[in-house]
ZAFIDO-451752 format. One record per atom (N, C-alpha, C): x negated, y negated, z; atom name; residue in one letter. Coordinates in Angstrom, 2 decimals. Each point is the difference from the previous one (the first is absolute). Layout:
% residues N
      xx      yy      zz name resn
       X       Y       Z   CA    a
...
This chain:
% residues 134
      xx      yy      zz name resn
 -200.48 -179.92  -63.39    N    x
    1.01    0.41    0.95   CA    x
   -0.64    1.00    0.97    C    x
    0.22   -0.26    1.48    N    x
   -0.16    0.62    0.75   CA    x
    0.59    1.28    0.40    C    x
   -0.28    1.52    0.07    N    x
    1.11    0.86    0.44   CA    x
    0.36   -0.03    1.48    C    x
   -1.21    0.14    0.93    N    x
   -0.07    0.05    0.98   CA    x
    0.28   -1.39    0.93    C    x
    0.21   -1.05   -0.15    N    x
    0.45   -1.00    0.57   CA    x
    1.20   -0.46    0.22    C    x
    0.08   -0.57    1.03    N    x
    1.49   -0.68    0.66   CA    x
    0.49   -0.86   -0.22    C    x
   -1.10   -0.88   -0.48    N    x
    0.29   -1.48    0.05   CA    x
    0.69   -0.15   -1.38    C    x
    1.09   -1.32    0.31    N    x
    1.01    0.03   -0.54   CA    x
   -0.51   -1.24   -1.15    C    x
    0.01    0.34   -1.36    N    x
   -0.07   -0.15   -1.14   CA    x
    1.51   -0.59   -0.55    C    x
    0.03   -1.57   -0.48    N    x
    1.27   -0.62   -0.75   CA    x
    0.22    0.18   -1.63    C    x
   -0.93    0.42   -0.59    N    x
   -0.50    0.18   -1.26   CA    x
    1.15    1.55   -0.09    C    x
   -0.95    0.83    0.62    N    x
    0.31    1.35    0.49   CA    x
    1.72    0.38    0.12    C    x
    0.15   -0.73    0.85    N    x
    1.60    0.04    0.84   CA    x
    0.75   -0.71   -1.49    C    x
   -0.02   -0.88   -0.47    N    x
    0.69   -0.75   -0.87   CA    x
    0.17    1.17   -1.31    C    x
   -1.32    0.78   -0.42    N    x
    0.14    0.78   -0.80   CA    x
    0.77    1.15    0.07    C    x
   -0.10    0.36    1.42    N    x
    1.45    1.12    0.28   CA    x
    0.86   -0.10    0.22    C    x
    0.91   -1.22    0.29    N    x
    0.86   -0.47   -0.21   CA    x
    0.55   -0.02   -1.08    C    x
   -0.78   -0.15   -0.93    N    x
    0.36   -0.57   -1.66   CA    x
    0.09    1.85   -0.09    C    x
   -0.71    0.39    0.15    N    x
    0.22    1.37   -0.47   CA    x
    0.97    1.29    0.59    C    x
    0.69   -0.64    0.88    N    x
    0.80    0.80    1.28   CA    x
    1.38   -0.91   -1.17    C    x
    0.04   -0.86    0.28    N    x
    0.90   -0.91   -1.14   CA    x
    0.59    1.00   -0.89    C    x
   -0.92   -0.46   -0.67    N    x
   -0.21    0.63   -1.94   CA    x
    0.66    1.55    0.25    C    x
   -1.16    0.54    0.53    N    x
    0.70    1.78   -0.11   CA    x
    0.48    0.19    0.72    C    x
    0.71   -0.43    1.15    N    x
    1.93    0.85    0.72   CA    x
    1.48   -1.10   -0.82    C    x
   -0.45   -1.29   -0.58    N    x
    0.71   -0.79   -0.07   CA    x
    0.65    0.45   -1.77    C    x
   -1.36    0.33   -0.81    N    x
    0.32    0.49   -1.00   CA    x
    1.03    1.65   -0.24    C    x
   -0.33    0.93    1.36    N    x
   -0.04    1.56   -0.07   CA    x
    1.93   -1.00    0.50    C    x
    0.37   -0.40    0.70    N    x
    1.33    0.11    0.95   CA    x
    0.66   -0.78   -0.98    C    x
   -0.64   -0.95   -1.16    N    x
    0.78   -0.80   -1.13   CA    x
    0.34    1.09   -0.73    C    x
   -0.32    0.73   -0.18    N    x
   -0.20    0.89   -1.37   CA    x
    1.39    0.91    0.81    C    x
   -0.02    0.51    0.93    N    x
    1.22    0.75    0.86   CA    x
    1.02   -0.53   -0.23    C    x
   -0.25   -1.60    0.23    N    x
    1.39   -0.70    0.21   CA    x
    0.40    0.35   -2.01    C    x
   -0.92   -0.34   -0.79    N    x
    0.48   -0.38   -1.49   CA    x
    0.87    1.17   -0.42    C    x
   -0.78    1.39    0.62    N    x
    0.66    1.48   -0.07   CA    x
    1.19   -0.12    0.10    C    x
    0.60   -0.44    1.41    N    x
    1.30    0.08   -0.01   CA    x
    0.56   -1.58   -0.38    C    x
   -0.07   -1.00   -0.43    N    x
   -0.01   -0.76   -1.01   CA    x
    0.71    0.70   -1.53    C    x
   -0.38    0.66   -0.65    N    x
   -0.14    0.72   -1.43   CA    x
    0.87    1.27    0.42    C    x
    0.19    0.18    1.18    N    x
    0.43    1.47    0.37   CA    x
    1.61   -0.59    0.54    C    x
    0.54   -0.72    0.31    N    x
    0.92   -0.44    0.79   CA    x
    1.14    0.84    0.31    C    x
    0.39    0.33   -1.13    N    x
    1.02    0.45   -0.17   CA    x
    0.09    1.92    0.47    C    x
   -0.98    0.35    0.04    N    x
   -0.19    1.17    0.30   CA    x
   -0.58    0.10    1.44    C    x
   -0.30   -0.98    0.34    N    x
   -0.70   -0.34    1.70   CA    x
    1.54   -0.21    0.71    C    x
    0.92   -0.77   -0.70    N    x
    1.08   -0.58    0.99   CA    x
    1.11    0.87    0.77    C    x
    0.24    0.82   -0.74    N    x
    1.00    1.35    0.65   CA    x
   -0.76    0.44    1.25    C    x
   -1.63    0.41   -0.45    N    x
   -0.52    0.88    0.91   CA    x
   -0.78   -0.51    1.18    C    x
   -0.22   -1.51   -0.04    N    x
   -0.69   -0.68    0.76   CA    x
    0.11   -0.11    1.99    C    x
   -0.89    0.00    0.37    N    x
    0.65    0.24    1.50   CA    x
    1.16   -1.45    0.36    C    x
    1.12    0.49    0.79    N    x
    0.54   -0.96   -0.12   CA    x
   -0.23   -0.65    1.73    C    x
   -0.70   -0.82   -0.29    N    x
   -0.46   -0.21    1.83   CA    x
    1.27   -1.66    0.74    C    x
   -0.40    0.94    1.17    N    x
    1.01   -0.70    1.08   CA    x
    1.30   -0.69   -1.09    C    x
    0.67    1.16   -0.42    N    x
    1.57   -0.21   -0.68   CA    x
    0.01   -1.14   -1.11    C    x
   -1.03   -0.86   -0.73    N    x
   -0.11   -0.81   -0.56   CA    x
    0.28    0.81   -1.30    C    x
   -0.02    0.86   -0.48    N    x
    0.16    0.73   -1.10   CA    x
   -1.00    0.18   -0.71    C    x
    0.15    0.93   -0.93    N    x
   -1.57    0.74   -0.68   CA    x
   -0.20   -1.55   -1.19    C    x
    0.67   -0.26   -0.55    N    x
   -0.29   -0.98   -1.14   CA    x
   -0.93   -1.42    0.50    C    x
    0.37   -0.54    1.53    N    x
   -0.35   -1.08    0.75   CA    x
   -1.27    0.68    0.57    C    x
   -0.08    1.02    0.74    N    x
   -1.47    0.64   -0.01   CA    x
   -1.15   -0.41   -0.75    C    x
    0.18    0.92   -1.76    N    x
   -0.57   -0.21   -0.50   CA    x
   -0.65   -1.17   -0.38    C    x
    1.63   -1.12    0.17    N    x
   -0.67   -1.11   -0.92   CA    x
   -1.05   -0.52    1.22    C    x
    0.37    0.15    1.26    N    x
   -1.03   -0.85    1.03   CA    x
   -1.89    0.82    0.10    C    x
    0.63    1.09   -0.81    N    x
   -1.16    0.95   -0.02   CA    x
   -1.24   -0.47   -1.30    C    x
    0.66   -0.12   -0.78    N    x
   -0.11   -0.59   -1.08   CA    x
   -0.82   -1.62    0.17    C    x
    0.52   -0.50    0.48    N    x
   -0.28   -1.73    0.59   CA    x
   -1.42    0.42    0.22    C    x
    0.41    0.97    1.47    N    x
   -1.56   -0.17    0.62   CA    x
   -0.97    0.62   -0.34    C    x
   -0.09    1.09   -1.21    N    x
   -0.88    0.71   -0.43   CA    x
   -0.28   -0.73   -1.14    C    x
    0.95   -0.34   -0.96    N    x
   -0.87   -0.85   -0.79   CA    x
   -0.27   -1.56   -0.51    C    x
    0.65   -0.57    0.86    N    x
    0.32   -1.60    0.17   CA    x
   -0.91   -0.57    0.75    C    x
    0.31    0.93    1.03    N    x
   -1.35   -0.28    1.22   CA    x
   -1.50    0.23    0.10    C    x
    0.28    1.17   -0.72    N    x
   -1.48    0.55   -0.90   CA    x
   -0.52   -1.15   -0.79    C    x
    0.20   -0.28   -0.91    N    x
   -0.09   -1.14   -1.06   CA    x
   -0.28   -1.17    0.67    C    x
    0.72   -0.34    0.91    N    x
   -0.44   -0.92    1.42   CA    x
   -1.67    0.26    0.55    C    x
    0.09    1.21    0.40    N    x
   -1.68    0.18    0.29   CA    x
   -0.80    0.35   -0.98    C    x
   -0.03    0.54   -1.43    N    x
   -1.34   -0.11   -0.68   CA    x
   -0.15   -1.62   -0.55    C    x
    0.87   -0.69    0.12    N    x
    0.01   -1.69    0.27   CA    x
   -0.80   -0.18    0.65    C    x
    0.10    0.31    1.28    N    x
   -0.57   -0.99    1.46   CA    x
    0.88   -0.73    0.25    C    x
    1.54   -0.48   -0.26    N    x
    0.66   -0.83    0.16   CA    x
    1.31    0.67    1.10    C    x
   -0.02   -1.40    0.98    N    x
    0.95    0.79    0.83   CA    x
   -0.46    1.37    0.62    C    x
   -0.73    0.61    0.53    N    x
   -0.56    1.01   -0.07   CA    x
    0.33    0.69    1.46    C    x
   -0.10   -0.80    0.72    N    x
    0.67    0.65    1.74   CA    x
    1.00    0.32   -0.62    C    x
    0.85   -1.29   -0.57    N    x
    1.88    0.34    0.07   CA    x
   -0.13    1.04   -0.90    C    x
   -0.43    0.23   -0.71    N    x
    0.22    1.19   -1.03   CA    x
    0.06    1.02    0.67    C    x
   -1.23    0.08    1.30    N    x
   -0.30    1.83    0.52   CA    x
    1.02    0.13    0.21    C    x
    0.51   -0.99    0.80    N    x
    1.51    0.41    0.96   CA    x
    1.45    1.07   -0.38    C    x
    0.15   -0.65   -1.18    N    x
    1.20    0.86   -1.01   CA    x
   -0.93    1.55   -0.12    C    x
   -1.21    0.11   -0.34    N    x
   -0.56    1.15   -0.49   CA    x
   -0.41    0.63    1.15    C    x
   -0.14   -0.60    1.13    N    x
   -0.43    1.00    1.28   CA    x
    1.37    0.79    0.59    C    x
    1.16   -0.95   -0.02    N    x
    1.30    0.59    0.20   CA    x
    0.47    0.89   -0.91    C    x
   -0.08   -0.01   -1.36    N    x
    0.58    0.88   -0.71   CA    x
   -0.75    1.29    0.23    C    x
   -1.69    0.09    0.39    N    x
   -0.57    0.75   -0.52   CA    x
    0.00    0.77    1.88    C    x
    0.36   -0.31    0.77    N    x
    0.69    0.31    1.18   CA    x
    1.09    0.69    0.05    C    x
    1.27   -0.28   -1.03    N    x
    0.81    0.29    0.19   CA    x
   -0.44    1.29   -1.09    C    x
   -0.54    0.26   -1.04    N    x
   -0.42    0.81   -0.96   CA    x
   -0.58    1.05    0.90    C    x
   -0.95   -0.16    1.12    N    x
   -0.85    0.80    1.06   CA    x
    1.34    0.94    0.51    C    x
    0.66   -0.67    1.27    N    x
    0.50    0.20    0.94   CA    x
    1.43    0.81   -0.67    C    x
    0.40   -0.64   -0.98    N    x
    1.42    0.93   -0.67   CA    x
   -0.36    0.73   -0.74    C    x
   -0.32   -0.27   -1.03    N    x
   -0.41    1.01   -1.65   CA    x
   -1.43    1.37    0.14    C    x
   -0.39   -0.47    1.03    N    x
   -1.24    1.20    0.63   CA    x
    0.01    0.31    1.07    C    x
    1.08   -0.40    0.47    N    x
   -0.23    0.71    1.41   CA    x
   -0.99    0.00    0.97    C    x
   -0.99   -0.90   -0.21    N    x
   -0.59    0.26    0.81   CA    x
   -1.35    0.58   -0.48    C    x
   -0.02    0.48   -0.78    N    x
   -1.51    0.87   -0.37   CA    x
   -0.57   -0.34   -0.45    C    x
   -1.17   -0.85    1.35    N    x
   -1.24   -0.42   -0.52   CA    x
   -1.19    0.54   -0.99    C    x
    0.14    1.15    0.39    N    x
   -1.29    0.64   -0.89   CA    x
    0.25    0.81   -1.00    C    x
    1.52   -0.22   -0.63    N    x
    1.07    0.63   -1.07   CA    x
    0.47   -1.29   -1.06    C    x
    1.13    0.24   -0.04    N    x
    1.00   -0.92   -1.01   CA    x
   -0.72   -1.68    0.93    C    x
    0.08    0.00    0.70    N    x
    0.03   -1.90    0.94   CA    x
   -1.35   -0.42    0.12    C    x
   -1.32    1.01   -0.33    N    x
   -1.17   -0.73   -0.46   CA    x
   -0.10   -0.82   -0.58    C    x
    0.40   -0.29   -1.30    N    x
   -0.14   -1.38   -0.66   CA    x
    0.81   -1.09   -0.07    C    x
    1.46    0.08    1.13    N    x
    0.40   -1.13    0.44   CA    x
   -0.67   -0.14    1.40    C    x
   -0.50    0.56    0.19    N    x
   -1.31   -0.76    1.54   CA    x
   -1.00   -0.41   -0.66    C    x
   -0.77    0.25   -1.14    N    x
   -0.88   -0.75   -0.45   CA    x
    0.10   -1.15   -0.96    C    x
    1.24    0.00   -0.22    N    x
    0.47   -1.34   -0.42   CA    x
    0.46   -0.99    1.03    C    x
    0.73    0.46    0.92    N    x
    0.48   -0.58    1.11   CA    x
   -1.84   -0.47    1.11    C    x
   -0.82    0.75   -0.22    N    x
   -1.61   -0.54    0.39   CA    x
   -0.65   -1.07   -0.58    C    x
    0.58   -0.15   -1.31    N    x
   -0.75   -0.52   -0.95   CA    x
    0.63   -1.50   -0.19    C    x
    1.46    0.18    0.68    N    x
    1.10   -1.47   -0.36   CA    x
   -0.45   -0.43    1.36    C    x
   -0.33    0.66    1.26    N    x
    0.20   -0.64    1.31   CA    x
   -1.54   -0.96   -0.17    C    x
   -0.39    0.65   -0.82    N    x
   -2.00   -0.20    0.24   CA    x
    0.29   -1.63   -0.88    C    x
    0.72    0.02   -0.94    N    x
   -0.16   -1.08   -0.53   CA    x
    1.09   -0.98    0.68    C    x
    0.84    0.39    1.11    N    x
    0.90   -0.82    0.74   CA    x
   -0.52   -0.74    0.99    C    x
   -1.21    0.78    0.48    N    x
   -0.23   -0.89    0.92   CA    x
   -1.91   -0.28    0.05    C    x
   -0.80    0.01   -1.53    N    x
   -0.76   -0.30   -0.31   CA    x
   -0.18   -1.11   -0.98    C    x
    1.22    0.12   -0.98    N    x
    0.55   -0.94   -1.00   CA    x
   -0.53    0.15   -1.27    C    x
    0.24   -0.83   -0.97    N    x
   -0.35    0.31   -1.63   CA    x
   -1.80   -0.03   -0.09    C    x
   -0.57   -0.36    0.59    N    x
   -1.05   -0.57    0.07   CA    x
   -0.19   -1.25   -1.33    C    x
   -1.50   -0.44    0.24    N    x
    0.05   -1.24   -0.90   CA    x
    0.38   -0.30   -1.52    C    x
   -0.37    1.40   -0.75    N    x
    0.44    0.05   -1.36   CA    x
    1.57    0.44   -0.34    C    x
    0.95   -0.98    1.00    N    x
    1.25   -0.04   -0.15   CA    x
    0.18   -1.32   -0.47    C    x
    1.58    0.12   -0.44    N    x
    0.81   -1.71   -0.27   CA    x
    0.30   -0.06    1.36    C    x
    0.28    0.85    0.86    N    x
    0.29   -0.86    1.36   CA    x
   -1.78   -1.05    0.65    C    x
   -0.74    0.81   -0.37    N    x
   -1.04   -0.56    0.50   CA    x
   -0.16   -1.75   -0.55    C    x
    0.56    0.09   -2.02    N    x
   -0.06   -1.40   -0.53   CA    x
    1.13   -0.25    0.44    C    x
    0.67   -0.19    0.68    N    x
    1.34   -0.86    0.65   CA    x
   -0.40   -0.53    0.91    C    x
   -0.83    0.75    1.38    N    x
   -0.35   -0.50    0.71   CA    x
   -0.56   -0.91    0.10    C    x
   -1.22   -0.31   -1.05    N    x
   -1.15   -0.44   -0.05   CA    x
    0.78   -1.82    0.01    C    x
């Protein structure tokens, strides 16, 4: 492996993919399972966004953190997956932190970096979307 070079490597790219996968897809499953196991103590207090109520929140919160998650350390479905998890984790930014990037909303921007990167780069080859295609 080259450090200093540009040139674009498929070997390379496919392996960070698999590994951009694996560790945000596993870290945002594991969130979703939290409040999964937690439900009942999440549902009173949960943000209740655009009037849908705190219980419907969660559960859509829930979907996309760990349904969708589970979706990407797959490789399966893997755009449609970001989608639910870039919105939730948007709406997690912009309401629940206010805003503070370099505070509380750091690690929904680096999840929200990490879902866009694989939205519009894709599972790479060591996905089931890749054996569907094929």
């Amino acid at each position: 492996m080259r450090l200093l070079t540009t040139r674009y490597n498929s070997g390379a790219f496919n392996m960070a993919m698999l590994i951009l996968r694996l560790g945000f897809g596993i870290l945002i499953a594991h969130h979703g399972y939290d409040k999964i196991m937690h439900f009942s103590e999440y549902q009173n207090t949960f943000m209740n966004f655009m009037g849908l109520g705190s219980k419907i929140s969660l559960s859509l919160d829930i979907f996309a953190e760990f349904f969708c998650g589970i979706l990407v350390i797959l490789g399966l479905f893997t755009r449609l997956a970001c989608i639910p998890l870039i919105i939730g984790l948007c709406v997690a930014f912009f309401k629940a932190t206010n805003e503070d990037v370099f505070g509380q909303g750091e690690l929904a921007i680096l999840y929200i970096a990490a879902f866009l990167t694989l939205l519009f780069a894709g599972p790479g080859r060591v996905s089931i979307d890749s054996v569907i295609s094929k």
